[in-house]
C-alpha positions in Angstrom: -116.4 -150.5 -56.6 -116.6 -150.7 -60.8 -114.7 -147.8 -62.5 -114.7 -149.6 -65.7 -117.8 -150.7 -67.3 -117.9 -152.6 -70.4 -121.5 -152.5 -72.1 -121.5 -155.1 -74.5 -124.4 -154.1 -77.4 -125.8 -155.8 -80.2 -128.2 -154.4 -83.1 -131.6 -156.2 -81.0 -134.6 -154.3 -79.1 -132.6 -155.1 -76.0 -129.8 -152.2 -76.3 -131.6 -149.5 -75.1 -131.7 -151.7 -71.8 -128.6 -152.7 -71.5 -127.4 -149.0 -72.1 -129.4 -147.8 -69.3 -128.5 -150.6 -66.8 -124.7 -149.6 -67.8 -125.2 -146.1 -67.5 -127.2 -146.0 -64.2 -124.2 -148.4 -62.9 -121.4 -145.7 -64.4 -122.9 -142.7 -63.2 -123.5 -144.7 -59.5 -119.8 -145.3 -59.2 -118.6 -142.8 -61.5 -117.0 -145.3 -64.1 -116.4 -144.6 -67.5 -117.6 -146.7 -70.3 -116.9 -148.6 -73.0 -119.5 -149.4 -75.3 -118.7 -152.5 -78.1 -120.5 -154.1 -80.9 -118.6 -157.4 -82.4 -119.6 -157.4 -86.1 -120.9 -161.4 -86.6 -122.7 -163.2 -88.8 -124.5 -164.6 -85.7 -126.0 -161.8 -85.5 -130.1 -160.7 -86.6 -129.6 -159.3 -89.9 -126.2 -159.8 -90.7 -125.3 -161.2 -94.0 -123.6 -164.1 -94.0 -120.2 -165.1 -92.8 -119.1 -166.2 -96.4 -120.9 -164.8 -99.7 -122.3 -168.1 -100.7 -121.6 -168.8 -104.6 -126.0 -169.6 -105.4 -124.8 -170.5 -108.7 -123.2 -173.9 -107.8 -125.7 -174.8 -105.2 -128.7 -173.9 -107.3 -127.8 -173.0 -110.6 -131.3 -172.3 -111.5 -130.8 -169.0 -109.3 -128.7 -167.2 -111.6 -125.8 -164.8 -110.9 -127.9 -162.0 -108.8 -125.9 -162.7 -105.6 -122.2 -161.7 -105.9 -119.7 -161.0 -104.3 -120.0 -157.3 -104.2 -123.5 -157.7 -103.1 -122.6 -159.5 -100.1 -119.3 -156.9 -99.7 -122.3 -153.9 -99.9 -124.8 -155.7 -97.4 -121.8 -156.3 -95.0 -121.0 -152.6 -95.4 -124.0 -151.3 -94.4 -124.2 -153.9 -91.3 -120.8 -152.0 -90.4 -122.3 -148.8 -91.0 -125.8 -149.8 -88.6 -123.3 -150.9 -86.1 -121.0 -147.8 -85.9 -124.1 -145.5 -85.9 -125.9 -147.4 -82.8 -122.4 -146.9 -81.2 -121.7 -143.5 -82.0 -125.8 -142.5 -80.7 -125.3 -144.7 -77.6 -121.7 -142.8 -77.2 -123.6 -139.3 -77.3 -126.1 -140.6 -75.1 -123.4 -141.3 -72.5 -121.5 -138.1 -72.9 -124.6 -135.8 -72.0 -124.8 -137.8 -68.9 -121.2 -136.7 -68.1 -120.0 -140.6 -67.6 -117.0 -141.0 -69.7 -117.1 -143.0 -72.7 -115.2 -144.5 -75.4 -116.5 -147.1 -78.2 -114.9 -149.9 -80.5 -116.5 -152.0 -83.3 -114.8 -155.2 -84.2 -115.5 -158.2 -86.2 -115.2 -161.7 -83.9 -116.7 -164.5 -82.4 -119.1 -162.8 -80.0 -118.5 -164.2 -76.2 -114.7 -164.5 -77.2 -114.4 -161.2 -78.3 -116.2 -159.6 -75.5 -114.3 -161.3 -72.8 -110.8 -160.9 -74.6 -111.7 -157.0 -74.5 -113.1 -156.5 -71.2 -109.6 -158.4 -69.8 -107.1 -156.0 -72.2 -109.4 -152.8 -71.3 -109.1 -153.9 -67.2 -112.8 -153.7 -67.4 -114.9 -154.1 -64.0 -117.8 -155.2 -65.2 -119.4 -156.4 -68.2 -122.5 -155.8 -68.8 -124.7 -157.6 -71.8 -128.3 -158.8 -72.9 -129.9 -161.4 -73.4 -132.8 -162.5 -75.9 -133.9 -164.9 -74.0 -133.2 -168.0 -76.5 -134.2 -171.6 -75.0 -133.7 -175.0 -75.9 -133.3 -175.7 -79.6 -132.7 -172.1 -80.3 -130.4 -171.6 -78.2 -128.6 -174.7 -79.0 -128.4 -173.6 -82.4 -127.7 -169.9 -82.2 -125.5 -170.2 -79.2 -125.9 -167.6 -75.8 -123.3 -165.5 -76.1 -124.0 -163.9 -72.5 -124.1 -167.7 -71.1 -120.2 -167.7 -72.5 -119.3 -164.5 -71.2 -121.0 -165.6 -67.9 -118.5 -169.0 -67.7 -115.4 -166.9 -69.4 -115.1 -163.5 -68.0 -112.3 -162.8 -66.0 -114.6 -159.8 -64.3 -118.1 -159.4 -62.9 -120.9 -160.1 -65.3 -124.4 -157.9 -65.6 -126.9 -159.9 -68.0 -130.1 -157.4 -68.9 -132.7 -160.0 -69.4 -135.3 -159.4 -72.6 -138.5 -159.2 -71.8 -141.5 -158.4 -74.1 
């Protein structure tokens, strides 16, 4: 039924769910894997879209944040990303499911669906943190837009505490 699996993952306490729901669901129907993380500033700890310039909106802050500051903290979100990839990519190989991994920098629910339709993904398969209301108003729900978008089956591993 699914031979392609796309497992949509984030840098939140939900991954290791959503790896496992993917990975029982691969080995079930012997599907390969891809495994993505879209770099965003939406995301928990990322740094800001745009390195703000602190000195024109509050002078009184000084020069501390620059631009290579932001360039370094953006880095190392890179870096955090490519290393949860690269573990969740080992994890999947000693299973013997077959797996492959991208990192790329988009709008989240855009980028997942525009990858699952060019890979021929299956199914997609994503988390979600359970936002409501206001925050979820203001931080969007990216697997509520992958839900409405996706030109495939959609998998949503629900957060729970």
């Amino acid at each position: 039924m699914y031979k392609r699996i796309l497992i949509s993952i984030d840098l939140s306490r939900v991954n290791s769910k959503v790896l496992e729901r993917g990975l029982s669901l691969a080995k079930a129907y012997e599907a390969s894997i891809m495994l993505l993380h879209v770099l965003s500033p939406e995301e928990e700890d990322s740094p800001l879209a745009i390195p703000p310039n602190l000195t024109e909106i509050y002078p009184a802050v000084g020069n501390d944040y620059t631009l290579e500051t932001w360039r370094q903290q953006w880095q190392e979100f890179e870096q955090k990303g490519l290393k949860t990839l690269q573990n969740f990519a080992q994890t999947a190989a000693s299973t013997g499911v077959q797996v492959e991994y991208q990192q790329v920098a988009g709008i989240p629910g855009k980028t997942i669906c525009l990858i699952a339709q060019r890979w021929e993904a299956d199914l997609i398969v994503i988390g979600r943190r359970g936002y409501t209301g206001l925050m979820e108003l203001f931080l969007g729900s990216v697997s509520n837009y992958v839900l409405h978008h996706a030109q495939c089956c959609v998998l949503i591993v629900q957060h729970t505490d």
